[in-house]
C-alpha positions in Angstrom: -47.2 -16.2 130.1 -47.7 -16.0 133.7 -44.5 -15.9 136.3 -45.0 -18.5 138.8 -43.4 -19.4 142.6 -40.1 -21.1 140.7 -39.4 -18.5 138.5 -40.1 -15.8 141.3 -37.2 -18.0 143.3 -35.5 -18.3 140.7 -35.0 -14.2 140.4 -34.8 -13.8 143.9 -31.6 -16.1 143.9 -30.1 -14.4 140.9 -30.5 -10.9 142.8 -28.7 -12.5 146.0 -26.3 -13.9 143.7 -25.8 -10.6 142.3 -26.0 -7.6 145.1 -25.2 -9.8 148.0 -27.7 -9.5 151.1 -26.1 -6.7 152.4 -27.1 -4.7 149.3 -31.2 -5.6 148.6 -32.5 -3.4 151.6 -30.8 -0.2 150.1 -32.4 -1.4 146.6 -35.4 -1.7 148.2 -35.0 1.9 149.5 -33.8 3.5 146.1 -36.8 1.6 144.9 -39.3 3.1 146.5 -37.9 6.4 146.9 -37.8 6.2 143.0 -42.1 4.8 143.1 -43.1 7.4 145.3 -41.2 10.6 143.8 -43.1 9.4 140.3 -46.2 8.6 142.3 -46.3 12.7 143.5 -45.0 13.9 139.8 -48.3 11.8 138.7 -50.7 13.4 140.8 -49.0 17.3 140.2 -49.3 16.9 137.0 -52.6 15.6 136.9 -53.7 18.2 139.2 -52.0 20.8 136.7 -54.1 19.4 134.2 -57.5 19.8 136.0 -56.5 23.4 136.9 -56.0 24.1 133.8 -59.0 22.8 132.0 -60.9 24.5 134.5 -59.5 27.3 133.5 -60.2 27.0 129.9 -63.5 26.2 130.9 -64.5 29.3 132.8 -62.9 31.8 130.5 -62.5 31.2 126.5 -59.3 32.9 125.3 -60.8 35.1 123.1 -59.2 35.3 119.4 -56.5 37.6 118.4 -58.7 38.3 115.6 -61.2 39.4 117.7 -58.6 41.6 120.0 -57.4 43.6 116.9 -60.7 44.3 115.8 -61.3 45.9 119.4 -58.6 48.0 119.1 -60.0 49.4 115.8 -62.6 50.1 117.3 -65.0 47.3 115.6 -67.7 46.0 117.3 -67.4 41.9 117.2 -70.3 40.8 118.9 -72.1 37.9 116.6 -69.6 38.1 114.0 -67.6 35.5 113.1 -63.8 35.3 112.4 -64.2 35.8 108.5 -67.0 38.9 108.7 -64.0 40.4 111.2 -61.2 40.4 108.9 -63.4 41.5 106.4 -63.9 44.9 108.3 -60.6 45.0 109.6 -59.1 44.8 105.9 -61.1 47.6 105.2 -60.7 49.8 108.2 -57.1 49.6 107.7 -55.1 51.8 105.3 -54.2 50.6 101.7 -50.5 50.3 101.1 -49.4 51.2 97.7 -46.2 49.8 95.9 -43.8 51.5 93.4 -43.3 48.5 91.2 
């Protein structure tokens, strides 16, 4: 369904009709006010995006699994996730119950 010249008339008379000559230049304005604030919202937040994936790139966040093992002092080098809590279960202190 393509829009051709008589329909695009057709709309142009209905917006004359409508907002009266006076008004289309300032709805032209607010118009592309509007296209060119979303226009720099797109590329900030694309450029946002590329920083930050750039980021994630360079540096890996490194596990909080991995951080608490650290700060017990366990070495985590070639050790995966699973092996880790394994020797941070048994590094910490057993809690007894009274039940």
């Amino acid at each position: 369904m393509a829009i051709g010249p008589p329909e695009i008339i057709l709309i142009v008379l209905a917006i004359l009709i409508l907002f009266g000559a006076s008004k289309i230049p300032e709805l032209a304005r607010s118009l592309g006010k509007a296209t060119g604030e979303f226009k720099k919202a797109k590329i900030e937040t694309e450029n946002e995006l590329k920083n930050t994936e750039t980021s994630l790139k360079e540096k890996p966040a490194e596990s909080k699994i991995k951080q608490m093992a650290k700060d017990l002092g366990i070495a985590t080098e070639g050790k995966s996730d699973e092996q880790l809590l394994d020797e941070i279960q048994k590094k910490m202190p057993t809690v007894k119950s009274n039940t």
